[in-house]
N, C-alpha and C positions, 0 to 999 in steps of 0.2 A: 773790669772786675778783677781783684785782687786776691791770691789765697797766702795766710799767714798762718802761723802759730799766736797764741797768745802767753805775753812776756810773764803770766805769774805762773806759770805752769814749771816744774823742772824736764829740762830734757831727755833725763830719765822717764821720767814719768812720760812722756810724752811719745817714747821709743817702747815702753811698755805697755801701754795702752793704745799703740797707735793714733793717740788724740790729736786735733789741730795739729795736724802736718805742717811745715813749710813749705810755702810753693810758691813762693816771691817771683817773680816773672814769668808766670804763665802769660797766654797769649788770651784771649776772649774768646777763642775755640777749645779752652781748659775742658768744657763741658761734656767735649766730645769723648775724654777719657772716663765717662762714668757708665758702669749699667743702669737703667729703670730698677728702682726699690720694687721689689716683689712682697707681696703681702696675702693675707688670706683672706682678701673682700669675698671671695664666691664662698663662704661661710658664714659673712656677716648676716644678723637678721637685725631687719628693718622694721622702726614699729613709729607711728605717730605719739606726738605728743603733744600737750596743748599747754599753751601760757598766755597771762592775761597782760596786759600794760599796766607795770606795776605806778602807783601814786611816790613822788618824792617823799623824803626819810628827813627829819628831822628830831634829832633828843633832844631831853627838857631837862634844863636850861640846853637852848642850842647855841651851844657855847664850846668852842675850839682852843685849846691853849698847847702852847708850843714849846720848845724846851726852854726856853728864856722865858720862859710865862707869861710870854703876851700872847692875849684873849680874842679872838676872831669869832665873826658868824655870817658863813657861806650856806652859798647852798652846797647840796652832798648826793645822796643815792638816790636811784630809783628815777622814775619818770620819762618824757622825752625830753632830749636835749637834742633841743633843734641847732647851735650854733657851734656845740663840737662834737663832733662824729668822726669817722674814722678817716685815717690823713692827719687831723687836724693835731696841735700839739697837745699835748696830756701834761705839761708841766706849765704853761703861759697863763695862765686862770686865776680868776679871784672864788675858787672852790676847794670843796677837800673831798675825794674820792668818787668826785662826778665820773657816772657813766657816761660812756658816749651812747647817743644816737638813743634806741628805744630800750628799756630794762622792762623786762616780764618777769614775772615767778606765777604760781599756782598755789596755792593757798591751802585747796582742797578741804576734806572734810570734818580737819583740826581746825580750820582757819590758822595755818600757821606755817613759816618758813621751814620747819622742820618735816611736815605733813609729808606723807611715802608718795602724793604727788608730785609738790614740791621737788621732790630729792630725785624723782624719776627725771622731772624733766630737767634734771640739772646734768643727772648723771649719763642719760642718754642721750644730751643735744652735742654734739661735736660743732668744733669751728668748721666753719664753712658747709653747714646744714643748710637748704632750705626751709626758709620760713614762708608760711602761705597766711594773709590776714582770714580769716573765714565769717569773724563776724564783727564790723563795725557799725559803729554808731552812729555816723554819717552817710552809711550806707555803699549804695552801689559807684559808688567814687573811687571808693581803694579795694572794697572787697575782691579777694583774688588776689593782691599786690604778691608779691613775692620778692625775699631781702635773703641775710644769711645769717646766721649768727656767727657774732663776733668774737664772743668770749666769756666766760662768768666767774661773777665774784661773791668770793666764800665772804661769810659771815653775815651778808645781807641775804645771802641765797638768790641773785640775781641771776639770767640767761639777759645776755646784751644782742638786737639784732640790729642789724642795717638794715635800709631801705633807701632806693633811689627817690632823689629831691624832690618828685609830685607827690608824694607820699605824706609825707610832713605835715603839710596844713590842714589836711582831713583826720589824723589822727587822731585819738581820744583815749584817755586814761580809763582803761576797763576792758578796752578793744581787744576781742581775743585771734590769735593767732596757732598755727598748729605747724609744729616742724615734723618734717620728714626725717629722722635720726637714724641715722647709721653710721657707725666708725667705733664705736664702746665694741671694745673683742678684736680690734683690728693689732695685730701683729705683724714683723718683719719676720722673712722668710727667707731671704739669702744675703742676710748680716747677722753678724754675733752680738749678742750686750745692747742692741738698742732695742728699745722701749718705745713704746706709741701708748701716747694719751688724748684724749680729747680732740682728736682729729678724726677729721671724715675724709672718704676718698676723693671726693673734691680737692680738698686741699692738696691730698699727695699727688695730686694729678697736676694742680696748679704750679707747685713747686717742682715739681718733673719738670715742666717749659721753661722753667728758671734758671736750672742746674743742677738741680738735686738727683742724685744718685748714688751708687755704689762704685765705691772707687776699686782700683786694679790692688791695694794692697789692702782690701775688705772690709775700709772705712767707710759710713757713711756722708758723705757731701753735704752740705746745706748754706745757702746762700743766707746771709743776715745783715741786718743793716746794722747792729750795733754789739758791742760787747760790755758783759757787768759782771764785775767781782764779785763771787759770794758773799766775802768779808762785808758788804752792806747790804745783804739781804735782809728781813725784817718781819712783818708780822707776816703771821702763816707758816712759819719753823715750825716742827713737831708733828704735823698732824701726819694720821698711819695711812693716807693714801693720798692720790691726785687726780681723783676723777672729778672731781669739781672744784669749783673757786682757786683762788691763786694763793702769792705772796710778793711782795713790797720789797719795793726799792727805796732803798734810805737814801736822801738828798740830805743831809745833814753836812757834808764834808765839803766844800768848796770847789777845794783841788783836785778830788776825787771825781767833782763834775764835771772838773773842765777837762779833767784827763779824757776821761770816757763818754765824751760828746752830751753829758746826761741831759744838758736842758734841751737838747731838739729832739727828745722822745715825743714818738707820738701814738697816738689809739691806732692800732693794728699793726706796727712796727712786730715786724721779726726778729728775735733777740738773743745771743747767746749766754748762758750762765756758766763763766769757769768754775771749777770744782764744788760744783753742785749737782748730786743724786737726786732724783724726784722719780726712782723707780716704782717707792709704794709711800715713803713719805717725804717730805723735804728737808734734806739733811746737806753739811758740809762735808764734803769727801773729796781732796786731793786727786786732782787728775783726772775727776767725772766732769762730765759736762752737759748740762741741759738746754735746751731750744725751746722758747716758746712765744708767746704774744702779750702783748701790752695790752691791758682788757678795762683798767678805770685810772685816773689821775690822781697826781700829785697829792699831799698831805702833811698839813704842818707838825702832827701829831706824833709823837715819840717813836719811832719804832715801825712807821709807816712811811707810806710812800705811792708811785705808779704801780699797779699789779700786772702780775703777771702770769697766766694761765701755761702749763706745762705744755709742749707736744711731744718731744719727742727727749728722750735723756739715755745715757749710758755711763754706769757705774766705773767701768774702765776707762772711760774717753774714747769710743770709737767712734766717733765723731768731728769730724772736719769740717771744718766753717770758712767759707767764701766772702769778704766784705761784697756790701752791694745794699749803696742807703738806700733804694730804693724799693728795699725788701719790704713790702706794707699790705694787708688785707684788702686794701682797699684799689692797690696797683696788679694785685693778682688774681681780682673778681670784678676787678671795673665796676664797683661796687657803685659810685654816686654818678 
């Protein structure tokens, strides 16, 4: 395991924010210089929430065109996808914005993505929730199963969860599920400028065994398997907060991919955004830096791309990043 700076940041900036440190030849005992991120879990309240297995998403004409205006028709949101799930790549697909693994929402008593169910259970499921199936349609085969949620994306109003591989075949579009949610309110408590979203203590507990903590000059640590330039971030700019759904990574630039490893992104990859704010909206701001997770795939569509669900961001950069491809959802829940 490697700790760097990232080259678009200026040094300044980087001595003023404490951001991305360098730290090129630690040893794989680096970890041992960090304290346990302390937070205010014994405040958190915890409250159930339910979602149903959402049906695949298709527009009419289901018709995809790209910036050179050639016409594709994939499939796209919603449903289970049993053949990529998390691990697996998010950019190698003949799809545009496929969820991995299981997508829920709650429809409730709008019938509609917007519905204060809906938005509850978006806003209150953090990564690395448990998910408990409670009522299938197959029956006593999976009821009980228990997965995690993986991530959610804005616009469809999707919650994505996991489930281990027996899981799968009994599954049915409708099947309701009920997450245990807790991590919405969760704060850092002896670091300055970082920000927590969409994380549950699971996760910080998971990433604790990895490396992540509080460093001796009051940075926070975080191990990530990849790095992306704001400069091709994409849809999902503008909105006033980031408690739910993500934003896009533009694949559009070649060079830009092969710079930044971008085609071996995968669904639950850990990742970090240089000079990117996502304290309450997601904005371009020099010398911030965000952390978060790979939540649906690729897209040919202008402006789109892999999304990406916030965790954790600071407006200064006090945040330091550890390479380590191995950073994934899926290697820190033993998820399949």
């Amino acid at each position: 395991m490697s700790y760097r700076a990232f080259s678009l940041i200026p040094a300044s900036q980087l001595v003023a924010g404490a951001a991305l440190v360098a730290l090129l030849g630690c040893s794989n005992n680096a970890e041992a210089d960090v304290e346990p991120l302390e937070t205010n879990q014994g405040k958190l309240v915890e409250q159930a929430v339910i979602g149903y297995v959402a049906p695949p998403f298709q527009a009419d004409p289901p018709l995809r065109v790209n910036p050179e205006g050639e016409v594709t028709s994939v499939p796209g949101t919603g449903s289970i996808t049993y053949n990529y799930r998390t691990g697996d790549s998010a950019v190698d697909m003949a799809g545009d914005h496929v969820e991995p693994a299981v997508s829920i929402h709650n429809l409730g008593r709008d019938g509609s993505p917007s519905s204060p169910e809906n938005r509850a259970l978006n806003v209150l499921s953090q990564v690395g929730n448990e998910a408990r199936i409670v009522d299938a349609q197959l029956g006593d085969n999976i009821e009980g199963a228990t997965g995690r949620v993986i991530g959610k994306h804005g616009g469809i109003e999707h919650v994505m969860v996991e489930f281990p591989d027996e899981v799968y075949e009994d599954l049915v579009i409708g099947d309701r599920m009920q997450i245990r949610a807790v991590g919405h309110g969760l704060e850092a408590t002896n670091v300055e400028d970082v920000h927590i979203r969409n994380v549950s203590p699971d996760l910080v507990d998971a990433l604790t065994e990895q490396g992540m903590g509080v460093t001796e000059n009051g940075a926070l640590r975080i191990p990530v398997a990849r790095e992306i330039p704001a400069k091709i971030m994409g849809s999902g700019l503008g909105r006033n907060h980031v408690f739910t759904g993500d934003y896009d990574i533009q694949m559009f630039d070649e060079e830009v991919n092969e710079r930044y490893g971008l085609d071996e992104l995968r669904f639950g990859d850990i990742v970090a955004i240089t000079d990117a704010d996502n304290k309450f909206g997601r904005i371009y701001r020099g010398g911030a830096i965000t952390v978060g997770v790979v939540v649906h795939g690729i897209s040919n569509v202008a402006g789109h791309g892999p999304g990406v669900t916030a965790l954790f961001t600071s407006p200064s950069g006090n945040i330091e990043v550890s390479e380590d491809r191995d950073m994934n959802l899926d290697a820190l829940f033993n998820l399949r």
